[in-house]
N, CA, C and O atoms as a GROMACS GRO file, in nm:
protein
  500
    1UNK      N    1  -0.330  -1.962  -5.915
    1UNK     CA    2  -0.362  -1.929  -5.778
    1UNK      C    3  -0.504  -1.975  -5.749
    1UNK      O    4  -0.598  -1.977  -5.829
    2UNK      N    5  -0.505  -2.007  -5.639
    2UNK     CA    6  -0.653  -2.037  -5.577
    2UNK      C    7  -0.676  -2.087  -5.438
    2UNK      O    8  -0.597  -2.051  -5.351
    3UNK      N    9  -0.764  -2.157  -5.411
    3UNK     CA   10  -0.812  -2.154  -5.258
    3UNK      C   11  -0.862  -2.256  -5.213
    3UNK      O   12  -0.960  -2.286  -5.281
    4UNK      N   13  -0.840  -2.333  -5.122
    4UNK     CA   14  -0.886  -2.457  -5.028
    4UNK      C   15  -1.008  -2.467  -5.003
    4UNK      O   16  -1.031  -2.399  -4.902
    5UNK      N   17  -1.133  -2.534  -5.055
    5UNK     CA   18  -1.236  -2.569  -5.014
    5UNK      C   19  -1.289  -2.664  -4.936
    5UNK      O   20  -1.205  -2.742  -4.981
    6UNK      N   21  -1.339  -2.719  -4.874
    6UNK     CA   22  -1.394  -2.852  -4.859
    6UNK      C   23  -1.558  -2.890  -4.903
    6UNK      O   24  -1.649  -2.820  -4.860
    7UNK      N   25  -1.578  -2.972  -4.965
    7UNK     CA   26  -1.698  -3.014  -4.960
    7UNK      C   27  -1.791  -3.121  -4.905
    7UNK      O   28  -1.778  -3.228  -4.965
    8UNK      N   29  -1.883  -3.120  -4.805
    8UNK     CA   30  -1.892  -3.171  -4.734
    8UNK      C   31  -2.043  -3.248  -4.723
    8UNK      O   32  -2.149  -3.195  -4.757
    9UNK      N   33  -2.032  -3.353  -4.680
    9UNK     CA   34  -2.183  -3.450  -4.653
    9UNK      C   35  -2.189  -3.443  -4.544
    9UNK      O   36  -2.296  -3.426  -4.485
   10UNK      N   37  -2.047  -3.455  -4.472
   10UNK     CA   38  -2.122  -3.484  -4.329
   10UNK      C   39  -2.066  -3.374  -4.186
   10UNK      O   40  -1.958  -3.315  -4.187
   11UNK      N   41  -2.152  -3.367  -4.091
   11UNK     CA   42  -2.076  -3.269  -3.991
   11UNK      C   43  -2.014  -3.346  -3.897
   11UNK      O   44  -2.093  -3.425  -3.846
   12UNK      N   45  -1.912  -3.352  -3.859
   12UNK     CA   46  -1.844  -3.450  -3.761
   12UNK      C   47  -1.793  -3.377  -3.679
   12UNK      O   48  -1.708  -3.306  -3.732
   13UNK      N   49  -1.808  -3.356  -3.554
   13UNK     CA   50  -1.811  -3.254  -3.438
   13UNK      C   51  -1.799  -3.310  -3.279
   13UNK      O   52  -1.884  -3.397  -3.259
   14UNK      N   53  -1.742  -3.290  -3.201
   14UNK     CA   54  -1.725  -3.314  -3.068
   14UNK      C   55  -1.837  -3.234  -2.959
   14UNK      O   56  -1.936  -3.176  -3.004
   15UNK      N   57  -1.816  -3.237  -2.859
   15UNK     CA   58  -1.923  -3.198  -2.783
   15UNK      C   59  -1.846  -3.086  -2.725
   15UNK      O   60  -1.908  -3.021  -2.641
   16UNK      N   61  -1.733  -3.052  -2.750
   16UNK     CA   62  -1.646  -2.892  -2.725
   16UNK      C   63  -1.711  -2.834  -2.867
   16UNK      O   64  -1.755  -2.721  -2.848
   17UNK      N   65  -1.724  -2.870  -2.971
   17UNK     CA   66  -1.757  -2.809  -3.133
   17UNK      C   67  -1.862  -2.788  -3.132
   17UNK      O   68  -1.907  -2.729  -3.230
   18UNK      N   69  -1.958  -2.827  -3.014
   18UNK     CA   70  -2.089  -2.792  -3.005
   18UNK      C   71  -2.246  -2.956  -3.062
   18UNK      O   72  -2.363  -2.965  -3.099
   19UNK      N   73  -2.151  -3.024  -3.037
   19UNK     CA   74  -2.249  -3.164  -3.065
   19UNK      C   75  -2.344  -3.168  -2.944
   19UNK      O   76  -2.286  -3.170  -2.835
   20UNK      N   77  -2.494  -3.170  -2.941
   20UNK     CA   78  -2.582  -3.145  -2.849
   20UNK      C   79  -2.532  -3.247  -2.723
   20UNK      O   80  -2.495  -3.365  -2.722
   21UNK      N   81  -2.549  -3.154  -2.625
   21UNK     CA   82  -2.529  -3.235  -2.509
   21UNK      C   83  -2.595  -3.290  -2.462
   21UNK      O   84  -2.562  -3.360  -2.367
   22UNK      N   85  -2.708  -3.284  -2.502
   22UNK     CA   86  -2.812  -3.386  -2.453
   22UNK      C   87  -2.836  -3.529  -2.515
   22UNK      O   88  -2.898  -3.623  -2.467
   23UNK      N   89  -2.770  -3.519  -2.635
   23UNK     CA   90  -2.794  -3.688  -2.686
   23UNK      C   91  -2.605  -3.727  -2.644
   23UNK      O   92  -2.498  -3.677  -2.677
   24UNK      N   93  -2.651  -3.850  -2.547
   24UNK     CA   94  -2.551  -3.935  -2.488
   24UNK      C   95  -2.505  -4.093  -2.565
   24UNK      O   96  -2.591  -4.180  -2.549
   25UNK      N   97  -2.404  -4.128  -2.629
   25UNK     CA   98  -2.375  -4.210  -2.702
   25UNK      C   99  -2.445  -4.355  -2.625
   25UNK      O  100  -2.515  -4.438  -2.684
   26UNK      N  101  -2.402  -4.359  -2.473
   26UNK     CA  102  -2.413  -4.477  -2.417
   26UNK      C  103  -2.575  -4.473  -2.320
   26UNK      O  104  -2.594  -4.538  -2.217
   27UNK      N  105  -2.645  -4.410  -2.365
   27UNK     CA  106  -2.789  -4.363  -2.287
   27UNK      C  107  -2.815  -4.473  -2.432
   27UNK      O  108  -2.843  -4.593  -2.431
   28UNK      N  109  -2.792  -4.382  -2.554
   28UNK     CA  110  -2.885  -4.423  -2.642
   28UNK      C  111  -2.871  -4.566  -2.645
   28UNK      O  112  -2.968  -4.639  -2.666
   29UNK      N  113  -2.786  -4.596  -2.631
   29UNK     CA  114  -2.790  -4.789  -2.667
   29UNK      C  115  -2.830  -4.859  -2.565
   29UNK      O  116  -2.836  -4.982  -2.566
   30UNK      N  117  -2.865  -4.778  -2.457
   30UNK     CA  118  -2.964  -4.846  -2.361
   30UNK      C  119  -3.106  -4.836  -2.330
   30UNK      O  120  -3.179  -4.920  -2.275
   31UNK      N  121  -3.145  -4.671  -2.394
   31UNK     CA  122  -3.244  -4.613  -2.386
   31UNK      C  123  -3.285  -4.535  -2.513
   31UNK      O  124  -3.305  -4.414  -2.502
   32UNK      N  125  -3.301  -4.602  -2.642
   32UNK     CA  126  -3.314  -4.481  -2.742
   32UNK      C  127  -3.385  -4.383  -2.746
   32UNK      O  128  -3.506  -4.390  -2.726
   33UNK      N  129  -3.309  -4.252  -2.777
   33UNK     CA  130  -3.374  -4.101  -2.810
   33UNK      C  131  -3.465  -4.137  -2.915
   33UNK      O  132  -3.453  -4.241  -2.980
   34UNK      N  133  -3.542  -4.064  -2.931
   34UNK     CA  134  -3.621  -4.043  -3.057
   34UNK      C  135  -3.614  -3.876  -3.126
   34UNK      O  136  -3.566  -3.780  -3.066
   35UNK      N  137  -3.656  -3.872  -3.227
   35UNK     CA  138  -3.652  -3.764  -3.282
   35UNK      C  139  -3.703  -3.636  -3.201
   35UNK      O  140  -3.636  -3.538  -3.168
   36UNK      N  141  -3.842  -3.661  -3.176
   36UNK     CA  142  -3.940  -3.587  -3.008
   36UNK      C  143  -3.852  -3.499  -2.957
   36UNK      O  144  -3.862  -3.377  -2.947
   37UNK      N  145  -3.715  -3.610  -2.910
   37UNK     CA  146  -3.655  -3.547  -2.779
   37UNK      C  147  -3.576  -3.394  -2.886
   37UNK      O  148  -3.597  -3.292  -2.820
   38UNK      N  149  -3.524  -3.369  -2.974
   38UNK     CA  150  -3.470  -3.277  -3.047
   38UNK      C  151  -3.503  -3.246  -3.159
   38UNK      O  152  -3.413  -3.269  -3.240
   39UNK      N  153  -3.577  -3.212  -3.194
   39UNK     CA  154  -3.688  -3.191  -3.297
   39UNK      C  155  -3.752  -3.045  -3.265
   39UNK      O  156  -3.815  -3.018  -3.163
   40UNK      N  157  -3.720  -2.954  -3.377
   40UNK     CA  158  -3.705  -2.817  -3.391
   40UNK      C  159  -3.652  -2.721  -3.279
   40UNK      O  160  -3.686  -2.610  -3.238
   41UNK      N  161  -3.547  -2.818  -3.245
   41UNK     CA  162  -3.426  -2.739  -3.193
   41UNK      C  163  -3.288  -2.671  -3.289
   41UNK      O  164  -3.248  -2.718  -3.396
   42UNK      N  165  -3.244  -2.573  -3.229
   42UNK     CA  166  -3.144  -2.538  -3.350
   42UNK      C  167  -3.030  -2.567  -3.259
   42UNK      O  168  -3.048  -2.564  -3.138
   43UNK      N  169  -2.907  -2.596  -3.314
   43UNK     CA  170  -2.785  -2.649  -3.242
   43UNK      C  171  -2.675  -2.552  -3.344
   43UNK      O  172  -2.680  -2.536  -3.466
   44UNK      N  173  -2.573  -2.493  -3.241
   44UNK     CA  174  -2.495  -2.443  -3.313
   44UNK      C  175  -2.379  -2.522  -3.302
   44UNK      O  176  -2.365  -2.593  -3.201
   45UNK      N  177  -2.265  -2.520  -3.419
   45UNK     CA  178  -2.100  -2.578  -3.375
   45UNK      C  179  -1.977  -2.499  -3.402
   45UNK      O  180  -1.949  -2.462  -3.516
   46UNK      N  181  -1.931  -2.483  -3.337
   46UNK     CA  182  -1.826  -2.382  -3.380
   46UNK      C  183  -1.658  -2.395  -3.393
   46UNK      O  184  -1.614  -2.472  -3.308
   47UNK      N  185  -1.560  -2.341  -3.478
   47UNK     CA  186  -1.450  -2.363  -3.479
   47UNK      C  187  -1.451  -2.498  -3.551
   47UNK      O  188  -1.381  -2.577  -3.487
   48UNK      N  189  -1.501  -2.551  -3.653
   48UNK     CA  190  -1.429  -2.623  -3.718
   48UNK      C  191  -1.329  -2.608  -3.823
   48UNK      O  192  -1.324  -2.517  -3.906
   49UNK      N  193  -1.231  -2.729  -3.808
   49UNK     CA  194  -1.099  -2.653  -3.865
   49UNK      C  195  -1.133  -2.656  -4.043
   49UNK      O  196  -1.213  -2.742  -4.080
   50UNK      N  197  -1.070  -2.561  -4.151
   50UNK     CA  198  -1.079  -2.555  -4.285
   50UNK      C  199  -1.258  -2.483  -4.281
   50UNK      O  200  -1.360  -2.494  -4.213
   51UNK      N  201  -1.209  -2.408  -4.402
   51UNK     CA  202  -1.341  -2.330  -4.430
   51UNK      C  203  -1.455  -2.533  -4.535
   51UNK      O  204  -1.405  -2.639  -4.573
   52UNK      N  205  -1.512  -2.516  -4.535
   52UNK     CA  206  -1.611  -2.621  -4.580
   52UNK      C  207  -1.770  -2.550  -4.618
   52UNK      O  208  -1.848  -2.461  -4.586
   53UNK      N  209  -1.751  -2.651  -4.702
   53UNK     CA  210  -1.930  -2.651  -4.770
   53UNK      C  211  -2.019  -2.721  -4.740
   53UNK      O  212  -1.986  -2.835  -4.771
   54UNK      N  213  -2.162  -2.719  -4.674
   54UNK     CA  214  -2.275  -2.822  -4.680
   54UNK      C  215  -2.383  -2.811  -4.783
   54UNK      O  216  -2.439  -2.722  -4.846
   55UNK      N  217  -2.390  -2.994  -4.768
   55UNK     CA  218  -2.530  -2.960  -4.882
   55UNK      C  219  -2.618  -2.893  -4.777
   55UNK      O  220  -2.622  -2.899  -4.654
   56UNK      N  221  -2.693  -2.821  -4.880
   56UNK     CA  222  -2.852  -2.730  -4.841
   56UNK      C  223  -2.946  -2.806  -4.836
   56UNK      O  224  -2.978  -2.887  -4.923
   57UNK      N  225  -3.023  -2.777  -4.690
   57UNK     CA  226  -3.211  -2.840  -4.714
   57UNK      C  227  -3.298  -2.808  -4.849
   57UNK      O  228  -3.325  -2.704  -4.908
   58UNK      N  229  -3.324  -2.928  -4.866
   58UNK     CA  230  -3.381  -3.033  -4.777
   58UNK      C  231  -3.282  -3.157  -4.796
   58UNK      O  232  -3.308  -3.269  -4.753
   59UNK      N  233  -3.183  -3.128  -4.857
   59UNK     CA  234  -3.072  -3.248  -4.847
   59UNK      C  235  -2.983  -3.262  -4.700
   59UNK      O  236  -2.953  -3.182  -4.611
   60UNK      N  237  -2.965  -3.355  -4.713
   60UNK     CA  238  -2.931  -3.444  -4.563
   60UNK      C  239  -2.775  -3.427  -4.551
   60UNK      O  240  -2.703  -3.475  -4.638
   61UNK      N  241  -2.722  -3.359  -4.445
   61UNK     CA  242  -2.589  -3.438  -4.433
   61UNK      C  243  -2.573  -3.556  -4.290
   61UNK      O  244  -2.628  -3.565  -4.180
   62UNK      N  245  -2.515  -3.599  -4.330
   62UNK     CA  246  -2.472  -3.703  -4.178
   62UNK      C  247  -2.470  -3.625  -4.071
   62UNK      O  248  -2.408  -3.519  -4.079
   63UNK      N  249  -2.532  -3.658  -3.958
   63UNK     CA  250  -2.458  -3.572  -3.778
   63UNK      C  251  -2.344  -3.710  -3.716
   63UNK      O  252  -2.365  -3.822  -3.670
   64UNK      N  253  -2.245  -3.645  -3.739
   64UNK     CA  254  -2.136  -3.746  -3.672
   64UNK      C  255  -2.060  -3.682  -3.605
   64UNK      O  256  -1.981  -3.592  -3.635
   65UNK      N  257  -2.114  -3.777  -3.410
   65UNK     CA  258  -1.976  -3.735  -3.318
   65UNK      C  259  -1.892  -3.777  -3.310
   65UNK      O  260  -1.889  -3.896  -3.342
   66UNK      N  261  -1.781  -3.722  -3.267
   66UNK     CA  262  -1.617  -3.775  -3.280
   66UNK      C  263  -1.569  -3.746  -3.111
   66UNK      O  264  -1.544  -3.643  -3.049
   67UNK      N  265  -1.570  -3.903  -3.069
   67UNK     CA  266  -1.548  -3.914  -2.934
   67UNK      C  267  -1.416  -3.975  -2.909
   67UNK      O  268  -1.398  -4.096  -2.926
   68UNK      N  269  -1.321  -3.891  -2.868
   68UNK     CA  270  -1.175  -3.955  -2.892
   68UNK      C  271  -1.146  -4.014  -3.008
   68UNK      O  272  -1.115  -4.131  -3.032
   69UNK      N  273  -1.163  -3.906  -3.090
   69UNK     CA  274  -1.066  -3.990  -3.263
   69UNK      C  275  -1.173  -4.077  -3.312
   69UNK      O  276  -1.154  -4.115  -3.427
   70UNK      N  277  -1.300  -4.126  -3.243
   70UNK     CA  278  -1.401  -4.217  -3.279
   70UNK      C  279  -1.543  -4.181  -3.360
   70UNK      O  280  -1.619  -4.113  -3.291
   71UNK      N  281  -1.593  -4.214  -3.498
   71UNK     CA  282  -1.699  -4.188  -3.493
   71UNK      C  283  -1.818  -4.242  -3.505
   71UNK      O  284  -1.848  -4.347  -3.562
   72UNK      N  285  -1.903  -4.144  -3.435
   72UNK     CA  286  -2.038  -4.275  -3.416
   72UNK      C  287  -2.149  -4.176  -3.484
   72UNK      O  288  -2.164  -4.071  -3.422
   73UNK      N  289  -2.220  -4.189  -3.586
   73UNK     CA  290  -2.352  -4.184  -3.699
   73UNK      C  291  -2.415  -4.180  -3.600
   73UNK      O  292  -2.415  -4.274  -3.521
   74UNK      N  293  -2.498  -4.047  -3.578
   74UNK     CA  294  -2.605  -4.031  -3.538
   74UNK      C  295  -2.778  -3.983  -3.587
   74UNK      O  296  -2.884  -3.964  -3.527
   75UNK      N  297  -2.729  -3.980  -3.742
   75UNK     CA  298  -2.840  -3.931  -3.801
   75UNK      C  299  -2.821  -3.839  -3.878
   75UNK      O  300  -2.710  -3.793  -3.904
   76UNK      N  301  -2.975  -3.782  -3.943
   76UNK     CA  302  -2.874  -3.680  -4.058
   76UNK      C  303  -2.963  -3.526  -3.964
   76UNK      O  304  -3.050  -3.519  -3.878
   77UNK      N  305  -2.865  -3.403  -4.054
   77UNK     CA  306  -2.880  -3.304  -4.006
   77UNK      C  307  -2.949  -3.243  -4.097
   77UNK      O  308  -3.000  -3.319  -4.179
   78UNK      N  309  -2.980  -3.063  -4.118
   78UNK     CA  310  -2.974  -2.967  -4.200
   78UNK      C  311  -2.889  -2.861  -4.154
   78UNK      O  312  -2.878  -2.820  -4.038
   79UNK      N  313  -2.837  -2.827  -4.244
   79UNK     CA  314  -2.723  -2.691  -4.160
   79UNK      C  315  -2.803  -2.557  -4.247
   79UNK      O  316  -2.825  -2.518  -4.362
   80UNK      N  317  -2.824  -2.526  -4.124
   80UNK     CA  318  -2.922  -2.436  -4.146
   80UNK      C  319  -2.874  -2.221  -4.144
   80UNK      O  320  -2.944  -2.123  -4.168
   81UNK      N  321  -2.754  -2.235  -4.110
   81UNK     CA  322  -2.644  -2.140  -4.097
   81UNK      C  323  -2.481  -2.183  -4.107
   81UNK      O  324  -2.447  -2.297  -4.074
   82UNK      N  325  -2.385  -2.088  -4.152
   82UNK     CA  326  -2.261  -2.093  -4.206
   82UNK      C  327  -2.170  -2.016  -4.223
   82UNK      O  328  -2.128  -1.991  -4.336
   83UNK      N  329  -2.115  -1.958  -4.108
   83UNK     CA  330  -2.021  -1.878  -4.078
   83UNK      C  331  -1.884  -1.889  -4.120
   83UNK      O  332  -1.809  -1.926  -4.030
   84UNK      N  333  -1.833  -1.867  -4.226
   84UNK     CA  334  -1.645  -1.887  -4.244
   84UNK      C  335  -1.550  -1.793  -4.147
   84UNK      O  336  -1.594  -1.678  -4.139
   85UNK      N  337  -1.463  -1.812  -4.093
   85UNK     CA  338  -1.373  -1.721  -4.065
   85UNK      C  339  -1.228  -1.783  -4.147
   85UNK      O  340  -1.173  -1.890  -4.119
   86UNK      N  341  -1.185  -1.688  -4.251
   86UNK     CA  342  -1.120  -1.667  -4.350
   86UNK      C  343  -0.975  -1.652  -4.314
   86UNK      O  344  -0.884  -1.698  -4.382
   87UNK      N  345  -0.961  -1.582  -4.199
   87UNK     CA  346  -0.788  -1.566  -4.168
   87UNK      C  347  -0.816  -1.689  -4.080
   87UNK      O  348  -0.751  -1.782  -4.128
   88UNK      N  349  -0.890  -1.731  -3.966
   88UNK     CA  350  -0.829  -1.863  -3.887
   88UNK      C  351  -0.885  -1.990  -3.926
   88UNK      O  352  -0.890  -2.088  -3.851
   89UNK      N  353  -0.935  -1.986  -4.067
   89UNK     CA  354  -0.973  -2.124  -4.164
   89UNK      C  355  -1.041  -2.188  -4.075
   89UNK      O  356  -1.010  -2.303  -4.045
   90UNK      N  357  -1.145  -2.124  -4.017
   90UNK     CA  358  -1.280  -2.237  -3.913
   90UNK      C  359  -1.375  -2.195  -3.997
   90UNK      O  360  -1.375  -2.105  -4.081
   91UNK      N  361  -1.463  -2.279  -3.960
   91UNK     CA  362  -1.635  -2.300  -4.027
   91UNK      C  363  -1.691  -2.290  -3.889
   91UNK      O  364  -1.620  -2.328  -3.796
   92UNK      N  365  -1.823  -2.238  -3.864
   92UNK     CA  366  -1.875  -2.264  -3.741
   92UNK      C  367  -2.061  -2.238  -3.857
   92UNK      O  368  -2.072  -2.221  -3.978
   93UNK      N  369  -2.181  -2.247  -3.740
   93UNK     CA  370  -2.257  -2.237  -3.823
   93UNK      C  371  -2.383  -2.324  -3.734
   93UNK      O  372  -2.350  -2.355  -3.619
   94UNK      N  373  -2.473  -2.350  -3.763
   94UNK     CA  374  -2.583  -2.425  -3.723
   94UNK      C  375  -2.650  -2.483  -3.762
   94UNK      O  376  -2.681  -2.456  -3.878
   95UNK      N  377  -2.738  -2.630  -3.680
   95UNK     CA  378  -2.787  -2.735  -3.774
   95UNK      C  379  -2.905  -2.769  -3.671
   95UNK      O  380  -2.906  -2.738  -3.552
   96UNK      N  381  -2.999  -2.834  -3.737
   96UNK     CA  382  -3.124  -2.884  -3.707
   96UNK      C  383  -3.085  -3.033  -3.697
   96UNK      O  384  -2.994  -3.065  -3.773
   97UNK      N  385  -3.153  -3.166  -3.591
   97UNK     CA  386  -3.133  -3.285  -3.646
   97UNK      C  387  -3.296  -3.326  -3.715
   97UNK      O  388  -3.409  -3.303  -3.673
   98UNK      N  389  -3.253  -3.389  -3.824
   98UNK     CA  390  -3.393  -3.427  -3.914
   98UNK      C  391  -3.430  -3.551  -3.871
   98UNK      O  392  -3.549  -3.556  -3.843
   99UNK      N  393  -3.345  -3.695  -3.850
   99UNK     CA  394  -3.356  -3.841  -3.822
   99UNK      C  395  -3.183  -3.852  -3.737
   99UNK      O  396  -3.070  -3.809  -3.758
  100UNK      N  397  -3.261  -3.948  -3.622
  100UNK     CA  398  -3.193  -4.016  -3.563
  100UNK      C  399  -3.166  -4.184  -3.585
  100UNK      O  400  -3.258  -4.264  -3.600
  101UNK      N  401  -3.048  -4.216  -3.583
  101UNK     CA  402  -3.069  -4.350  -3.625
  101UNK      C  403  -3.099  -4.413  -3.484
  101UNK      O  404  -3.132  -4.355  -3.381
  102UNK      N  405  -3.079  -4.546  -3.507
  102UNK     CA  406  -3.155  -4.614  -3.386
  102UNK      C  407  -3.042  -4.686  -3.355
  102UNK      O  408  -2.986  -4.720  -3.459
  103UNK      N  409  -2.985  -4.726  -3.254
  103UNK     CA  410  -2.879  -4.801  -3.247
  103UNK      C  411  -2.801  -4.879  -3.297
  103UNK      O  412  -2.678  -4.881  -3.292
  104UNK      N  413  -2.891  -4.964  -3.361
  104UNK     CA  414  -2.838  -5.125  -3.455
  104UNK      C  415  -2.769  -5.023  -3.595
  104UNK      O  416  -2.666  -5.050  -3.658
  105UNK      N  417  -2.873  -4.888  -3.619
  105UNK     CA  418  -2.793  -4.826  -3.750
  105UNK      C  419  -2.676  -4.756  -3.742
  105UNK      O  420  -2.589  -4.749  -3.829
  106UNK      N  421  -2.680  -4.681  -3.588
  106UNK     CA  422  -2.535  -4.652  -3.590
  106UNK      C  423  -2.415  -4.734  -3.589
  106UNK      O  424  -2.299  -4.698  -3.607
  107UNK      N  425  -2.468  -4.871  -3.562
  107UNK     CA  426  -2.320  -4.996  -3.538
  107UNK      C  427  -2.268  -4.996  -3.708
  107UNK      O  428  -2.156  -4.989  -3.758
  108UNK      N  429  -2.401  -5.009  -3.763
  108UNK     CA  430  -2.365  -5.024  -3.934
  108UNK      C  431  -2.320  -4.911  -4.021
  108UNK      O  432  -2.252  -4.924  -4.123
  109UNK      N  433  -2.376  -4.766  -3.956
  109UNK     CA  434  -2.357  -4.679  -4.056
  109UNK      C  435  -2.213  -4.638  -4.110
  109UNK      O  436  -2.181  -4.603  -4.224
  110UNK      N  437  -2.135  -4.652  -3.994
  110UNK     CA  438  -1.972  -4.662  -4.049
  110UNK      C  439  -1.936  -4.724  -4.176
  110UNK      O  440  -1.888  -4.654  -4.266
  111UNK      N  441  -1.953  -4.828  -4.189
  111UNK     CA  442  -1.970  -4.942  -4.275
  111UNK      C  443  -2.022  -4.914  -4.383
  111UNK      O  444  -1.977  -4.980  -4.477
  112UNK      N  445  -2.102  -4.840  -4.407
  112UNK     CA  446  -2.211  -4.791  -4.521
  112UNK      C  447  -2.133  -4.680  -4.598
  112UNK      O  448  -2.118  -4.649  -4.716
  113UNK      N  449  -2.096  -4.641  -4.492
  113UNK     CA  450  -2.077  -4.477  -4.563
  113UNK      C  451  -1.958  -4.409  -4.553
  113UNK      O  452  -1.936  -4.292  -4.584
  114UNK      N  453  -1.831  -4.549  -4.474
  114UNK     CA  454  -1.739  -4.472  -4.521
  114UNK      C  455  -1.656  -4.637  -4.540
  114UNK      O  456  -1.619  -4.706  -4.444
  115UNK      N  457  -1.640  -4.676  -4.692
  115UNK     CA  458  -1.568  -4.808  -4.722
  115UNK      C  459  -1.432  -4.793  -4.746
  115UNK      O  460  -1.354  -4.884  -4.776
  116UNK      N  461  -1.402  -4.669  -4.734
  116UNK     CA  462  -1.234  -4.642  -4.720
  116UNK      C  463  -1.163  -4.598  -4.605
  116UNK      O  464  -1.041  -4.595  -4.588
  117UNK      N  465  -1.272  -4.558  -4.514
  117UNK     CA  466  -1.191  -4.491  -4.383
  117UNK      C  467  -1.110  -4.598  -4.318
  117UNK      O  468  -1.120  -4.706  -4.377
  118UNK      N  469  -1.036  -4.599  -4.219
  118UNK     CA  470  -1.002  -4.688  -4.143
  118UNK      C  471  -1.056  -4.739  -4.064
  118UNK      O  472  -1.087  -4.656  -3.979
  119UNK      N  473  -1.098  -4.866  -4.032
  119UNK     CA  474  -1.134  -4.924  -3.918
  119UNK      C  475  -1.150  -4.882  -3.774
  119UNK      O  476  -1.247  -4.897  -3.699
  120UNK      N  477  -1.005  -4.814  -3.749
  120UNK     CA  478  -0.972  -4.779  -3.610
  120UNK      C  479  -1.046  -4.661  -3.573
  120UNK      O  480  -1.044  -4.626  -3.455
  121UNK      N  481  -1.128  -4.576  -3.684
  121UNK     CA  482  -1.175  -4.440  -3.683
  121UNK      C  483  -1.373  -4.466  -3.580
  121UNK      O  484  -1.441  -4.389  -3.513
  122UNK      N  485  -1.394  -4.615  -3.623
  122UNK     CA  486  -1.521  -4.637  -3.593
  122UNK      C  487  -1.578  -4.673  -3.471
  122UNK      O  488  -1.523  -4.775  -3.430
  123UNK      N  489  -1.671  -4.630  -3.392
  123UNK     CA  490  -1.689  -4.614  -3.219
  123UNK      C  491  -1.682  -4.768  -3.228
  123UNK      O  492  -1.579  -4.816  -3.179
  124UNK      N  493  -1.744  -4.829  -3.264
  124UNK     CA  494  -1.787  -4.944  -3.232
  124UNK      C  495  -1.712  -5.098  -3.297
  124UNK      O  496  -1.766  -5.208  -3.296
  125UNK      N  497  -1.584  -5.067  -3.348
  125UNK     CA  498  -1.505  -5.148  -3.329
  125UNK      C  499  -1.441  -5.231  -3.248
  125UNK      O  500  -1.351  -5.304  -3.291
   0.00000   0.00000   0.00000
């Protein structure tokens, strides 16, 4: 007997899951954010499905939004809180962003960091 974990690098979250609404996928590639703009803000996300694990600060996980089935690398986080709910298998919890990538890195970071996902999964295909 035993129990479903996940372990996790990265947070991949929608803007219903609580992905800051203030950083805009298509602003940034015209106008990049900088760190300034969200920098010691705390962001919460909630209802993600399966209970999951993050690495702990000062280790980095990925911040990745998922915009229609799509994801686009936005930098890394700290999850800085971690709420399980045990009967409806969500994670919810809160994160800091540490680095933002800059545009040209989000086109690549797919590429980097996930060499098995599918193609079709990546914004910028």
């Amino acid at each position: 007997m035993g129990s479903m974990i996940e372990l996790n690098d990265t947070l991949r979250i929608t803007k219903e899951q609580g992905f800051p609404s203030e950083l805009d996928v298509e602003t940034h590639l015209k106008e990049p954010y900088e760190l300034g703009d969200v920098d010691g803000k705390i962001f919460e996300f909630r209802a993600k499905p399966a209970i999951r694990i993050y690495k702990i600060p000062p280790v980095r996980n990925f911040l990745v939004e998922e915009i229609n089935g799509k994801w686009v690398y936005w930098g890394w986080c700290h999850i800085i809180r971690i709420e399980h709910d045990y009967v409806g298998q969500t994670t919810s919890g809160a994160f800091k962003i540490v680095r933002l990538n800059t545009p040209d890195e989000m086109k690549q970071m797919f590429k980097l960091a996930h060499n098995v996902k599918p193609e079709e999964l990546n914004y910028f295909a």
